[in-house]
Backbone as a ProteinNet text record, in pm:
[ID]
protein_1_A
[PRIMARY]
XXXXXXXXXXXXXXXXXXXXXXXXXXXXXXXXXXXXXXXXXXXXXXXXXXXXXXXXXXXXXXXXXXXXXXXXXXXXX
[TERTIARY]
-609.7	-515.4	-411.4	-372.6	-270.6	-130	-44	94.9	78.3	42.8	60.1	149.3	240.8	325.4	280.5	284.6	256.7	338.7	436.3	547.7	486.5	542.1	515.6	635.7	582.3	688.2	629.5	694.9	695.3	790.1	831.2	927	1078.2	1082.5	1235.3	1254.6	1151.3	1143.7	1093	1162.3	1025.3	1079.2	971.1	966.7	909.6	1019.4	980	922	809.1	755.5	799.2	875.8	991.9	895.4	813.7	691.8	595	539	376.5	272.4	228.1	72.6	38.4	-31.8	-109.8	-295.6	-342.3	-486.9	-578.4	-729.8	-840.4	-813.3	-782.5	-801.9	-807.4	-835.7	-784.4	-858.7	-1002	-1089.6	-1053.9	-997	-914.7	-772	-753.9	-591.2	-634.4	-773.6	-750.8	-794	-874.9	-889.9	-762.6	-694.6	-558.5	-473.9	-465.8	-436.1	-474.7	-589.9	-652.5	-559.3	-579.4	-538.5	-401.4	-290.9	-146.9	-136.6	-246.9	-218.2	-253.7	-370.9	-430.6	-287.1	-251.1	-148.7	-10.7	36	176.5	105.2	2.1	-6.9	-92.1	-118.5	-143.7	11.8	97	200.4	241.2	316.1	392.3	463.4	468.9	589.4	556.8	676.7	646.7	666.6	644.4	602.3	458.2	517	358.6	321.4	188.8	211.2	150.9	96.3	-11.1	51.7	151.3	274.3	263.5	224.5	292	202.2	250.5	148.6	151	66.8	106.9	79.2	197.9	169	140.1	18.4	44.9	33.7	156.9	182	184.7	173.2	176.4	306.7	307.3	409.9	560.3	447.2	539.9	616.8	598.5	626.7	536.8	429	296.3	221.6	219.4	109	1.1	-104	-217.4	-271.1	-259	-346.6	-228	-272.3	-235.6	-341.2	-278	-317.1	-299.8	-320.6	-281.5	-331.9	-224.9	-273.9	-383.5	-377.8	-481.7	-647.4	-654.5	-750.8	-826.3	-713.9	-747	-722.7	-714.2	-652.4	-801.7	-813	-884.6	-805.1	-891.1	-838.3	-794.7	-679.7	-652.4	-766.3	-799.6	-887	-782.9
1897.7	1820.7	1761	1669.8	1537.4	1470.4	1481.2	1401.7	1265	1200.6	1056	972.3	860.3	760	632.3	583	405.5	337.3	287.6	164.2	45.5	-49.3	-188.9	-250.2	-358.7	-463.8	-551.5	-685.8	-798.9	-840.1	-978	-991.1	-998	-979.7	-1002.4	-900.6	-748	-672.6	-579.9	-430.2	-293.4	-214.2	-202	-109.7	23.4	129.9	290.5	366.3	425.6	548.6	641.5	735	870.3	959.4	929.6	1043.2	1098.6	988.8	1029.8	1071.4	1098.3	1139.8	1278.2	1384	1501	1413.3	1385.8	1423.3	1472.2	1435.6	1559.7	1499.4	1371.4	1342.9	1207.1	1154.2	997.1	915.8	903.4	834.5	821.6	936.5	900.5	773.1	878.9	768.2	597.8	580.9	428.3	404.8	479.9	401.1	389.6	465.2	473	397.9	333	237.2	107.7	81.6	-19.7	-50.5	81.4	73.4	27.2	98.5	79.7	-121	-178.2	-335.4	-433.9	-333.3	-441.2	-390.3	-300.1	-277.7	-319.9	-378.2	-447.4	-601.6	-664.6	-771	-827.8	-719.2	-768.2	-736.9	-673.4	-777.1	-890.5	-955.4	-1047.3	-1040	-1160.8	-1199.9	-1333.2	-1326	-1476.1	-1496	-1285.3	-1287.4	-1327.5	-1391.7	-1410.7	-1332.9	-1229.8	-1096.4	-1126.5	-1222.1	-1279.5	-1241	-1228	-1168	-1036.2	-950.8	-778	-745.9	-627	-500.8	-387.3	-312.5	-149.6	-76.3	18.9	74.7	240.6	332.6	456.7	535.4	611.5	735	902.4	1003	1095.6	1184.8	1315.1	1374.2	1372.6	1392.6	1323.9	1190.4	1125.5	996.7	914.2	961	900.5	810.5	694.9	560.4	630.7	675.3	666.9	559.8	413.1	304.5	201.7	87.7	-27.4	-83.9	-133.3	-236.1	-337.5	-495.3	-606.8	-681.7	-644.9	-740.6	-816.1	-927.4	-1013.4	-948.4	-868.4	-796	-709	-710.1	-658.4	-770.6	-894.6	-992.8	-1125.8	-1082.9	-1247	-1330	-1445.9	-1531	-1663.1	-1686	-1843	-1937	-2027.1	-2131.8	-2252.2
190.7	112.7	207.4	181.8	269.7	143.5	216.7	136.8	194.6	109.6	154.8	107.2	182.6	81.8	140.1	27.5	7.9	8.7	135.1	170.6	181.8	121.7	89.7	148.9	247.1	328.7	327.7	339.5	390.7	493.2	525.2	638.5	514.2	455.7	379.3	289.2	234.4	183.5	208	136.1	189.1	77.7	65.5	-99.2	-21.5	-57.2	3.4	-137.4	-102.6	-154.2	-149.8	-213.8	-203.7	-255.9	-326.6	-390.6	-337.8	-325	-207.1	-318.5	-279.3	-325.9	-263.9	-318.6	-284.3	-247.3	-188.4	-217.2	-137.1	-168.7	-119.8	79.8	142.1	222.2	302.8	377.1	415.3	344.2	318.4	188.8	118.2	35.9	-142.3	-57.9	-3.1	40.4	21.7	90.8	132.7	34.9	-85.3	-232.6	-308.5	-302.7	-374.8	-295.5	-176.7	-142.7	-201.2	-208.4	-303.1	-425	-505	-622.2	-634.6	-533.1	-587.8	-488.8	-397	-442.3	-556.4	-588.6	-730.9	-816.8	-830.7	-931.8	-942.7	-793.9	-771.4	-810.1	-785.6	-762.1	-912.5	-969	-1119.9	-1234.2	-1204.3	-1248	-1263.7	-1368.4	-1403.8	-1266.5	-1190.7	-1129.7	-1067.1	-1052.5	-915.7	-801.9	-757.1	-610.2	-577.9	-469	-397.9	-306.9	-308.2	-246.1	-92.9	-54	30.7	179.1	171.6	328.2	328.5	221.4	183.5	280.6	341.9	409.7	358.5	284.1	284.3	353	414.3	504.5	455.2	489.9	450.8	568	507.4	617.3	569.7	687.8	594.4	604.8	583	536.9	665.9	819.5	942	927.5	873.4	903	991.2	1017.8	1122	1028.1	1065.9	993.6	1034.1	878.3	908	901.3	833.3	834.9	783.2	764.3	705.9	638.3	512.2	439.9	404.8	478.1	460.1	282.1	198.9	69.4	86.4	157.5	154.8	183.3	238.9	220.8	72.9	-11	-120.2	-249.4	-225	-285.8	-265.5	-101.1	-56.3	-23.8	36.8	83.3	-11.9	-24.7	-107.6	-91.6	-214.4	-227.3	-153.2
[MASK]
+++++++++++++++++++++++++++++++++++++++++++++++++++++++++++++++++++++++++++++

């Protein structure tokens, strides 16, 4: 089991994760990474998420990976 948190930045914003996550290991993490961009970016808004990175780290404060939105978004037509 792993504490993971999901920080979201761009160059003019950073949204901190104070919670984290418990799970089985770095696999679940990068699906639940998945999940919490489809889930900021299927909101109502009129951010455009195409700049965001999420970054997850674990209970150290050590980046285990990054996740560039656009990777979970695609590329603009």
């Amino acid at each position: 089991m792993i504490q993971v948190y999901f920080h979201c930045s761009n160059t003019k914003k950073v949204f901190v994760d104070r919670h984290g996550a418990v799970l089985d290991d770095v696999t679940e993490a990068r699906d639940r990474a998945t999940l919490v961009v489809q889930s900021l970016t299927n909101q109502r808004s009129l951010e455009d998420w195409r700049d965001w990175i999420l970054h997850v780290s674990d209970d150290r404060g050590d980046e285990l990976f990054v996740v560039p939105f656009t990777f979970v978004l695609g590329k603009p037509n």
